[in-house]
C-alpha positions as CSV (number, residue, x, y, z in Angstrom):
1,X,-35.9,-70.7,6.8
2,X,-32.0,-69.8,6.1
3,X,-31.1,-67.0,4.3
4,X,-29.8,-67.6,0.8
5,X,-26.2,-66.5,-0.1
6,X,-27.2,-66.4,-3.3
7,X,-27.0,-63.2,-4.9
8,X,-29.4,-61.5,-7.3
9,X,-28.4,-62.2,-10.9
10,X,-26.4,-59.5,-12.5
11,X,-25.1,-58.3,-9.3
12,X,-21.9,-59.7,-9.3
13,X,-21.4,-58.4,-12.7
14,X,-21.6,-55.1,-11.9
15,X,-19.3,-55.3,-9.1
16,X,-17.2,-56.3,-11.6
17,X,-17.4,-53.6,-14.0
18,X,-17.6,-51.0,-11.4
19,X,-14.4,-52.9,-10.3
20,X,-12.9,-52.5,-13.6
21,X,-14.4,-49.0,-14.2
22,X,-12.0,-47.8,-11.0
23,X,-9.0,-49.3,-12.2
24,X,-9.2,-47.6,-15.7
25,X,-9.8,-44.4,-13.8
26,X,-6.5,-45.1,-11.5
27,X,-4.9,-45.5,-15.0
28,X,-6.3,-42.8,-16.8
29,X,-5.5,-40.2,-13.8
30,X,-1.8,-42.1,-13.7
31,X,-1.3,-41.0,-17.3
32,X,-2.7,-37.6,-17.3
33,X,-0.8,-37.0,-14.1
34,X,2.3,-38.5,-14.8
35,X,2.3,-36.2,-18.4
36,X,2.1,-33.3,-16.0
37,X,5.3,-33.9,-14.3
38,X,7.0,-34.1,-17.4
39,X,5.8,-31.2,-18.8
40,X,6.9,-29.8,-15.1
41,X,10.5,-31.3,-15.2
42,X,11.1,-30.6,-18.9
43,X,9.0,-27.9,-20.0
44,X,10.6,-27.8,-23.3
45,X,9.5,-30.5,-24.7
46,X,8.4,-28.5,-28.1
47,X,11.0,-25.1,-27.4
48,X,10.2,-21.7,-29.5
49,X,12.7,-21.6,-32.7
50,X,13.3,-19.3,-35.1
51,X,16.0,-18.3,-37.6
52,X,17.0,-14.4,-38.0
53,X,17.8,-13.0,-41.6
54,X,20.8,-13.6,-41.2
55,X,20.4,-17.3,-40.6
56,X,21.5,-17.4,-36.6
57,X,19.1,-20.0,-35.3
58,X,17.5,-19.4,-32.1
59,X,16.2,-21.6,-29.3
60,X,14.6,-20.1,-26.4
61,X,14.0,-21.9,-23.1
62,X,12.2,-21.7,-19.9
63,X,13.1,-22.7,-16.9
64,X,11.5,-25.3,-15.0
65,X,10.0,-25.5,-11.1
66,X,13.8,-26.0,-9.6
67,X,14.8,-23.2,-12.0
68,X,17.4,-25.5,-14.5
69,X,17.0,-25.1,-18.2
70,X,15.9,-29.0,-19.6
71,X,15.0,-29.5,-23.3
72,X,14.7,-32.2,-25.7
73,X,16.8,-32.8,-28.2
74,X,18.7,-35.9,-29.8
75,X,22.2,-37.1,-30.3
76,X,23.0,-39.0,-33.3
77,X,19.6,-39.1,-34.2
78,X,18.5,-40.7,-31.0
79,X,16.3,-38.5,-28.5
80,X,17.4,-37.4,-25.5
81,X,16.9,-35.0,-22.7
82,X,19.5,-32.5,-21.8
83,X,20.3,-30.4,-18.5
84,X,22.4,-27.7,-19.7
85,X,25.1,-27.3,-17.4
86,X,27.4,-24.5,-17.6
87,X,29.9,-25.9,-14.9
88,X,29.8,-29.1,-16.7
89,X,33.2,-29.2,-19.1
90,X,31.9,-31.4,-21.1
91,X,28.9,-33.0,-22.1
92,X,28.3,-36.0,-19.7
93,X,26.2,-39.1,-21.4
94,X,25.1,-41.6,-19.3
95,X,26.6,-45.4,-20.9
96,X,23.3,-46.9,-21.8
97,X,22.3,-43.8,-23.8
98,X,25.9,-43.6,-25.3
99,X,25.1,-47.3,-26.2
100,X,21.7,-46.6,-28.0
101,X,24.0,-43.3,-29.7
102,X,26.5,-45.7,-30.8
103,X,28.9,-43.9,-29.2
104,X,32.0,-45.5,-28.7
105,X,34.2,-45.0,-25.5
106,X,37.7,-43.3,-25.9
107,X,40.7,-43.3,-23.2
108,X,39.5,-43.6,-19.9
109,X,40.3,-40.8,-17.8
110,X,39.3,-39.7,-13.9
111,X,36.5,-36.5,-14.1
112,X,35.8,-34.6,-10.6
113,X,32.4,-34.1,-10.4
114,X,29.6,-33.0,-8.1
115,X,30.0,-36.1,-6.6
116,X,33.2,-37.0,-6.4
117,X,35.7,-38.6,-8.9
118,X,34.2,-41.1,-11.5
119,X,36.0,-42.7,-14.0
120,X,34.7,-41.5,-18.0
121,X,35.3,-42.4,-21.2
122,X,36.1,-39.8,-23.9
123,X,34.3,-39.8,-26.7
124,X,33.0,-37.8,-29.6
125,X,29.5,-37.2,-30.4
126,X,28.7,-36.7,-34.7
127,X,25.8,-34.6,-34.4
128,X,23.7,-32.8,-31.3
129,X,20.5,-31.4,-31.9
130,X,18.9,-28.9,-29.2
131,X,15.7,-27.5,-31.6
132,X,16.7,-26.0,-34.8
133,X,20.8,-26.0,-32.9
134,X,22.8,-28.3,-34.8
135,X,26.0,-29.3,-33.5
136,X,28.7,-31.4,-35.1
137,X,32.3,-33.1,-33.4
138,X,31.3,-32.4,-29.8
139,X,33.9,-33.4,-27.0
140,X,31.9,-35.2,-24.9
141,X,32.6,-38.3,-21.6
142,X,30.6,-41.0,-21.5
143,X,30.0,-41.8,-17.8
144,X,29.2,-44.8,-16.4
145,X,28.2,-44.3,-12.9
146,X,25.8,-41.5,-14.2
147,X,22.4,-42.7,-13.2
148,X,19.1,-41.4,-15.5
149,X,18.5,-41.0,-18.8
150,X,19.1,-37.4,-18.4
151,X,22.5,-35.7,-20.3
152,X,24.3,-32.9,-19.2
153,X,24.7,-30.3,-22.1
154,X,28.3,-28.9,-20.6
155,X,31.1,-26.0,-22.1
156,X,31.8,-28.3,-24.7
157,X,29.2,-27.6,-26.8
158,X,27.4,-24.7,-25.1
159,X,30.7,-23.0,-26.1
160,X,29.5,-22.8,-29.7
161,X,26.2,-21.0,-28.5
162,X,25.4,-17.3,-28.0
163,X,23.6,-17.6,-24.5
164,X,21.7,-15.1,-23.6
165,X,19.3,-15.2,-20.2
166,X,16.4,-12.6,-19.2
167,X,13.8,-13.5,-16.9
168,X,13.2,-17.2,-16.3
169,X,13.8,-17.5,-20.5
170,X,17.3,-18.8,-21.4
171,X,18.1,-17.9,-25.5
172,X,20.7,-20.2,-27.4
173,X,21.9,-19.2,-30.7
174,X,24.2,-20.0,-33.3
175,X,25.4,-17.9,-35.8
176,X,25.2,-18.4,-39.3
177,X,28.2,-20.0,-40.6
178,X,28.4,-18.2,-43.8
């Protein structure tokens, strides 16, 4: 007599769910995974703040695996992620963040870079926040050929911080402006 292809009942269910079991664990280790390379590339994510008696405000930072100083913070409200960059002149937005900003682009003007010479647009950014660090009027470029969502905190505004390194921990502070 042939064989039957049929298969016992229930068995093909629970292929299915063992299927679908596996693919929520592929997701599941994704997430968790992927949330561990942030915390790796940006490991300030929530940065240590405090504000002296004085009332300088204080951010301290710590470096991440390729030793750069990356933080949250926002612009005009809208959150970002900043590399500070003390060789940058100015702070360097990429254009689709300067769009969700509502920044608006200024003379356009040739900026050497790492790369090369790209064509920016100045601009002028109302308020930057890095933690408690609240910055007002800051020269910044908006750059179009600046791939990322990644902004580089330059001299324009890191020039109205104390900065202060020791270690792999990077301290901002501004002073009171009493």
């Amino acid at each position: 007599m042939p064989e039957s292809t049929n298969k016992p009942p229930g068995k093909q269910l629970g292929q299915g769910m063992l299927a679908i079991c596996f693919i929520l664990g592929l997701g599941a280790l994704t997430f968790f995974f992927d949330g561990q390379l942030g915390k790796q590339y940006n490991p300030n994510q929530a940065p240590l703040l405090s504000i002296d008696e004085q009332g300088a405000r204080t951010v301290q930072l710590k470096q991440n695996r390729q030793g750069h100083y990356v933080a949250s913070g926002a612009i005009n409200d809208v959150d970002v992620i900043f590399l500070l960059d003390t060789g940058a002149t100015d702070v360097a937005i990429p254009e689709s963040i300067a769009q969700a900003a509502g920044l608006r682009p200024g003379l356009s003007t040739l900026a050497t870079t790492a790369n090369g010479r790209v064509n920016v647009f100045e601009t002028t950014v109302n308020r930057l926040s890095l933690g408690n660090i609240l910055l007002t009027n800051v020269s910044a470029s908006i750059t179009p050929s600046m791939p990322g969502n990644t902004i580089l905190l330059g001299m324009s505004a890191l020039r109205q911080v104390e900065f202060t390194q020791r270690g792999d921990v990077l301290t901002l502070k501004q002073l009171s402006s009493n």
